[in-house]
N, C-alpha and C positions, 0 to 999 in steps of 0.2 A: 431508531428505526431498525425493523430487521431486516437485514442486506439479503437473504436469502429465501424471505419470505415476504417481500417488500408489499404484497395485496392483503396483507394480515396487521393488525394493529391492532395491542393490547392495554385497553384502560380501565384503571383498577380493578385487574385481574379477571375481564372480559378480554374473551377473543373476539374480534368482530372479522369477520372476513370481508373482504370488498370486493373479490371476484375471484378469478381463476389465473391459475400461471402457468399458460404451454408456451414450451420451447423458452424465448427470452420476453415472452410479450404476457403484460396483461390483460386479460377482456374482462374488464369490468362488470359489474350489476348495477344498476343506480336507485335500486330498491335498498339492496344492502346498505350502500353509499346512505340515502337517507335514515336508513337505522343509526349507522353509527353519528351522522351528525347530530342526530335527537339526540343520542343517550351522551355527546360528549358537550351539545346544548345545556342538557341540564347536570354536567358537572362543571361547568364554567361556571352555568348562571342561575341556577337553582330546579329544582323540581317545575317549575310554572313554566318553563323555557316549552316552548313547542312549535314544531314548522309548521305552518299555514298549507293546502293543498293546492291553493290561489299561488305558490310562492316554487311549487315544482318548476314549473318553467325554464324560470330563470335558475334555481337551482342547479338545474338539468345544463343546462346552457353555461354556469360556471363552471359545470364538473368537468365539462368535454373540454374544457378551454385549460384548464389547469390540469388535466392528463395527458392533455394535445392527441385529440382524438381527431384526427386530421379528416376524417372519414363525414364523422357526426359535424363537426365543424363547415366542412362545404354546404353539407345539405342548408344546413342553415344561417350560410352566408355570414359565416365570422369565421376571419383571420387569424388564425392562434399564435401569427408573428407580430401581431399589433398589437400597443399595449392598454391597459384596461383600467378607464377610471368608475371608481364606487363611489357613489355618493348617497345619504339618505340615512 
């Protein structure tokens, strides 16, 4: 990871940006965010890997929870001090 550039993540010689960095904060995109999960989707699991737009949601809902977007997290009534089981 790069320390200096920590909203940039580079796989197989793609940049993907995932948002902006003012001051010490990141503000996010969750457009971006689903770009790079698709294109790191089908370097895991092949070219056929693709997110569902039924599947934004909760998407949406792990991304703020795992940036601890304390903000997006009230509105929608999850505690990003709690911890979180996946199942499925």
């Amino acid at each position: 990871m790069n320390t200096k550039q920590p909203h940039i993540i580079i796989e197989k010689g793609v940049q993907y940006q995932l948002g902006e960095l003012h001051d010490n904060q990141i503000n996010y995109d969750f457009k971006s965010i689903l770009i790079y999960l698709d294109a790191k989707g089908k370097l895991l699991f092949g070219k056929n890997f693709k997110l569902y737009e039924e599947d934004e949601v909760v998407l949406y809902k792990l991304c703020i929870y795992f940036i601890r977007d304390f903000d997006a997290c009230a509105k929608l009534n999850i505690d990003p001090n709690k911890g979180i089981l996946l199942s499925g």
